[in-house]
VMD Tcl script that draws the C-alpha trace (Angstrom):
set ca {
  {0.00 0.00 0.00}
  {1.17 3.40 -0.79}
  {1.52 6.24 1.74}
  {2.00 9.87 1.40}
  {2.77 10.91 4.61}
  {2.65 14.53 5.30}
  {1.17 16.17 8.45}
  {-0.83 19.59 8.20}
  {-1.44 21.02 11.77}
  {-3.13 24.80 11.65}
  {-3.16 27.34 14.28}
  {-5.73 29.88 13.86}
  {-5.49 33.62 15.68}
  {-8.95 34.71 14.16}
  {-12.43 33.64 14.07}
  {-15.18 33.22 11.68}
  {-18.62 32.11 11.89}
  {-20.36 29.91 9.66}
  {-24.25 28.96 10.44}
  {-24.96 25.12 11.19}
  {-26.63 23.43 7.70}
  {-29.71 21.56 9.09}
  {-31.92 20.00 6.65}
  {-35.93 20.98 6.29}
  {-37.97 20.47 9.32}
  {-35.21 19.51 11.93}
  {-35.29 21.75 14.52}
  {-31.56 22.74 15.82}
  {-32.81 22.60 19.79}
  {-34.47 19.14 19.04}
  {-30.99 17.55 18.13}
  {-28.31 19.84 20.44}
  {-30.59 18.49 23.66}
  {-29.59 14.93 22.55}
  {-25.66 15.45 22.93}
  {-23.32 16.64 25.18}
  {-23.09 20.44 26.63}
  {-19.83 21.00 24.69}
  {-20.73 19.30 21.35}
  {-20.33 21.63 18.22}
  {-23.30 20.42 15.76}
  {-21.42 20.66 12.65}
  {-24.42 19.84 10.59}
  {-27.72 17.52 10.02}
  {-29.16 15.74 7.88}
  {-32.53 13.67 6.91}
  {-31.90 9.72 5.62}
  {-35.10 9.28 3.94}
  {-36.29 5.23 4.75}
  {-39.59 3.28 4.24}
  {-40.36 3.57 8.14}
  {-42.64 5.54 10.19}
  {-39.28 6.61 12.46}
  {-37.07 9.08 11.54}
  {-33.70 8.90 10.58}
  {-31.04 11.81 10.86}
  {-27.40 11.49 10.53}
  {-25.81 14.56 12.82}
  {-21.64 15.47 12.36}
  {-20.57 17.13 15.57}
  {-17.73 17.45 17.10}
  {-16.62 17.40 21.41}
  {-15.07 21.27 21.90}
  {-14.00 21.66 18.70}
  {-11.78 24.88 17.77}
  {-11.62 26.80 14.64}
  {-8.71 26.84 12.75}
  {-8.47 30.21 10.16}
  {-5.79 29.73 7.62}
  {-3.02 32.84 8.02}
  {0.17 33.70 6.22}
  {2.07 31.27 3.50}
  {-0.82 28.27 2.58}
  {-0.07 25.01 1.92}
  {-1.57 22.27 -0.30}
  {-3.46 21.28 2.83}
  {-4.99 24.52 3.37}
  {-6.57 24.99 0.63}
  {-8.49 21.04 1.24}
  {-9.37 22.40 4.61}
  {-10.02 25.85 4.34}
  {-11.06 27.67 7.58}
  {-12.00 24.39 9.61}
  {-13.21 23.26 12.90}
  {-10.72 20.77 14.36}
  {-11.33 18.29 17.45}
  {-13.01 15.18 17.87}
  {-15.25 14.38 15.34}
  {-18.32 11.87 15.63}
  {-21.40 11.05 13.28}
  {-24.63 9.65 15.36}
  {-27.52 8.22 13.63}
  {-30.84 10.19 15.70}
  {-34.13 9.05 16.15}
  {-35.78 12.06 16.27}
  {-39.26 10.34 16.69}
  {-38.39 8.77 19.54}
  {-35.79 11.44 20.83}
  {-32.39 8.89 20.97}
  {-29.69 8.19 19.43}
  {-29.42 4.74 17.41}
  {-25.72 4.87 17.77}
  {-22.19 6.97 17.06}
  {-19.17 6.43 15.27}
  {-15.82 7.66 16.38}
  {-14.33 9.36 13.06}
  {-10.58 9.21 12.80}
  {-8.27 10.32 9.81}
  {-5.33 7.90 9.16}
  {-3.07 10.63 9.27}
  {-4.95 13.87 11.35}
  {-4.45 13.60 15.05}
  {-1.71 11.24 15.10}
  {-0.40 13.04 17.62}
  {-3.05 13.76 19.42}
  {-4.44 12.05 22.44}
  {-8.17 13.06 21.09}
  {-7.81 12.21 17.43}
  {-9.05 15.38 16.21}
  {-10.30 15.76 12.45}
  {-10.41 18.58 10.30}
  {-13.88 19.53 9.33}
  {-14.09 22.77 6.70}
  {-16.80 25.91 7.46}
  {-15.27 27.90 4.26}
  {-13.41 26.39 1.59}
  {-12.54 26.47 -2.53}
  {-15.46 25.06 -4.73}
  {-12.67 23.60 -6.36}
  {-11.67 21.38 -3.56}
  {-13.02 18.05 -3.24}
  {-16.35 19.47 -1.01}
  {-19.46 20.40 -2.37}
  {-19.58 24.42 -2.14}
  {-23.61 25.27 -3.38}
  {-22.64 29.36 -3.27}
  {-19.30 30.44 -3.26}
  {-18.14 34.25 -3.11}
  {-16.10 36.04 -5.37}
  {-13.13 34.19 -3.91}
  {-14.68 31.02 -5.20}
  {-14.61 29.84 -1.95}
  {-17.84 29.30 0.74}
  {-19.55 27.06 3.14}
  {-19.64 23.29 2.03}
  {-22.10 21.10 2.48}
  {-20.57 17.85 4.19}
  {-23.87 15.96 4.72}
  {-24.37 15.96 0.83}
  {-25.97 12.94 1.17}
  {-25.83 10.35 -1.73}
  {-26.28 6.56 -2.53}
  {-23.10 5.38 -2.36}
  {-23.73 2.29 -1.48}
  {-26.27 1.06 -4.15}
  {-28.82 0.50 -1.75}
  {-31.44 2.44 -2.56}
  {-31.29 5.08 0.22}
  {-29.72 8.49 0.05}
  {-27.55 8.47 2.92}
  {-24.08 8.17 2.61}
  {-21.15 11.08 2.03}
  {-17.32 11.12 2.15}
  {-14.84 12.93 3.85}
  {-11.27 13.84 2.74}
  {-7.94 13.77 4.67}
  {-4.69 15.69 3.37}
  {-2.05 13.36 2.11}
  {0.19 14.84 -0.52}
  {-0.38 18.31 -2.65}
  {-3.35 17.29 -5.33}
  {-3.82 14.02 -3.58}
  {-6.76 13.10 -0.51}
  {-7.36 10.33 1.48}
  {-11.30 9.51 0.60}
  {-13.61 7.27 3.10}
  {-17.41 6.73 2.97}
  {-19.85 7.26 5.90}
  {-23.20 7.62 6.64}
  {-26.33 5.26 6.88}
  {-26.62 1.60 7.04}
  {-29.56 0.02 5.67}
  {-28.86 -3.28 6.38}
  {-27.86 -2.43 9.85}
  {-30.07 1.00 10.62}
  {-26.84 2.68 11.94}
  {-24.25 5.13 10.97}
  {-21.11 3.79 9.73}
  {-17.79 4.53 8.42}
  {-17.66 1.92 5.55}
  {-14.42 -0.22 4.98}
  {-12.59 -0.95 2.02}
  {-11.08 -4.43 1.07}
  {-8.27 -3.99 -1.07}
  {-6.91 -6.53 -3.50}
  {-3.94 -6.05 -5.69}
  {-2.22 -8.76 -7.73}
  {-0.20 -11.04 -5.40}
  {-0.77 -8.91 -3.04}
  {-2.85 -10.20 0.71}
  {-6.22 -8.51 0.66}
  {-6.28 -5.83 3.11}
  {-9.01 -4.34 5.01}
  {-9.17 -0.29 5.76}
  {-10.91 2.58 6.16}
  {-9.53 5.14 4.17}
  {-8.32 4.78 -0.01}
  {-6.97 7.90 -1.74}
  {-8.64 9.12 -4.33}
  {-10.63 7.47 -5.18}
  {-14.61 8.24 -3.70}
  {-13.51 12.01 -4.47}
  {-14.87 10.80 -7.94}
  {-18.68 10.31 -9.30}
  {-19.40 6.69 -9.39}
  {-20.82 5.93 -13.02}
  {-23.98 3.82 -10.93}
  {-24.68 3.71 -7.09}
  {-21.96 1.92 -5.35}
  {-19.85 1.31 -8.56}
  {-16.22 3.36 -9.54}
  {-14.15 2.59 -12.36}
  {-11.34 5.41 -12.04}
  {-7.98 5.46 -13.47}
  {-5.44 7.69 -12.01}
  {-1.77 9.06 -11.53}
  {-0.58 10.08 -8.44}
  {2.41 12.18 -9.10}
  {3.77 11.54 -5.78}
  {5.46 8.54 -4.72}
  {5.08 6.33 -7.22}
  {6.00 6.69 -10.43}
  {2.70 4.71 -12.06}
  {-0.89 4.79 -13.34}
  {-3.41 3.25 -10.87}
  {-6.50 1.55 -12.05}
  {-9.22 0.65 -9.24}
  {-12.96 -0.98 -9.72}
  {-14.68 -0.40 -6.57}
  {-17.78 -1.93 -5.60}
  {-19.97 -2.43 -2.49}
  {-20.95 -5.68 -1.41}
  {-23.85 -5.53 0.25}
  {-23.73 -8.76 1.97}
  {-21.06 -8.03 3.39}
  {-21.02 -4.04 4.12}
  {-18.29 -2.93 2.63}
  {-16.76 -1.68 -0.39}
  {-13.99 -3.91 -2.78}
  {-11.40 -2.00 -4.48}
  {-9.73 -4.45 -7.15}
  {-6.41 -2.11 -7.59}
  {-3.80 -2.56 -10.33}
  {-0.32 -0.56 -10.33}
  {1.06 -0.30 -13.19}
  {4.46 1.48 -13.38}
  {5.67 3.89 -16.30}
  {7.30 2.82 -18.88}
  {11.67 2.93 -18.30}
  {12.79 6.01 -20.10}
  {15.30 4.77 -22.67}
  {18.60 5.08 -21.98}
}
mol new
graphics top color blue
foreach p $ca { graphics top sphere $p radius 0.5 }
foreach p [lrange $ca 0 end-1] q [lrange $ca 1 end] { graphics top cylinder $p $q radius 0.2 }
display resetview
């Protein structure tokens, strides 16, 4: 497996505000009484299902700290933009029933490292040219993303998965897939199984690349690529979820440049 290592920590001296995103009819008050005093309610979202009970996926984070870029930026500024940063969790909400169904701990492979909490970047104004979805941006091109943009990712029917995107080299992001669970009704962070030619299949959580891209059908990639860092080579991946088994299958193939004559 490849890794482009390359930690981006930001200090910020200045604050800005961006609104919480809550989707139609959820009330804000309804879902902040559910969690902790000191949880930051990044956003909200409705998972539509065929049930009476509601379902609504809510990204928060436990005393989470705004990070404003400043000074000379890096490649990983501009994927983060002006970000909240601490410990990040997504909880599946009942909201009929006033519970939560269950949380998942979100971790980046790289972000918090070194940090006890294993914080994770989350972006309140960034590029429309990053990998977020930015519905208004400003004459900067830049604006508040929509994380929650909810999609089906899975090829399940339901609307209610995203992804999320950690820095790991200048032009290239760490991608992972979260959100609802049909076959389970929970939130989940969705592995990968990755299989490469005489290679041991290996099971993780984040892939780069490659769910930055549109799938050509629910739950289905085909995406050939060329990292430009650390490996000289053209990467081809089919990824596809298996629904019996919850998780996505990324057949990979690395094939190298040619040699340059000599």
């Amino acid at each position: 497996m490849m890794r482009f290592r390359e930690l981006f920590v930001g200090t910020a001296a200045m604050f800005l505000l961006a609104p919480n995103q809550f989707a139609q009819g959820i009330s804000p008050a309804s879902v902040q009484r559910l969690f902790p005093p000191e949880a930051k309610i990044i956003e909200a979202a409705n998972v539509i299902i065929e049930s009476s009970d509601s379902r609504t996926l809510v990204l928060w984070m436990l005393h989470g700290k705004k990070v404003v870029r400043q000074g000379d930026l890096g490649c990983g500024d501009f994927l983060y933009g002006d970000h909240w940063y601490g410990p990040t969790r997504l909880s599946l909400v009942d909201l009929t029933h006033s519970k939560i169904i269950n949380t998942v701990e979100i971790r980046g492979l790289y972000e918090g490292s070194d940090d006890d909490e294993h914080g994770f970047p989350i972006p309140f104004y960034v590029s429309k040219d990053e990998p977020y979805f930015v519905p208004r941006s400003d004459t900067k091109g830049e604006g508040t993303p929509k994380i929650l943009n909810l999609q089906d990712l899975t090829g399940e029917g339901v609307v209610g998965q995203f992804a999320l995107f950690e820095y790991e080299a200048c032009g290239v992001s760490l991608t992972t897939v979260l959100g609802y669970s049909r076959n389970t009704d929970s939130a989940k962070q969705f592995p990968v199984e990755v299989v490469e030619p005489g290679e041991k299949a290996e099971l993780v959580t984040w892939i780069s690349h490659v769910f930055g891209e549109k799938p050509f059908q629910p739950g289905r990639w085909n995406v050939t690529w060329d990292p430009g860092h650390g490996c000289d080579c053209t990467i081809q991946e089919e990824v596809a979820f298996d629904v019996s088994r919850q998780l996505f299958v990324d057949r990979r193939k690395v094939t190298p440049y040619p040699a340059a004559p000599k």
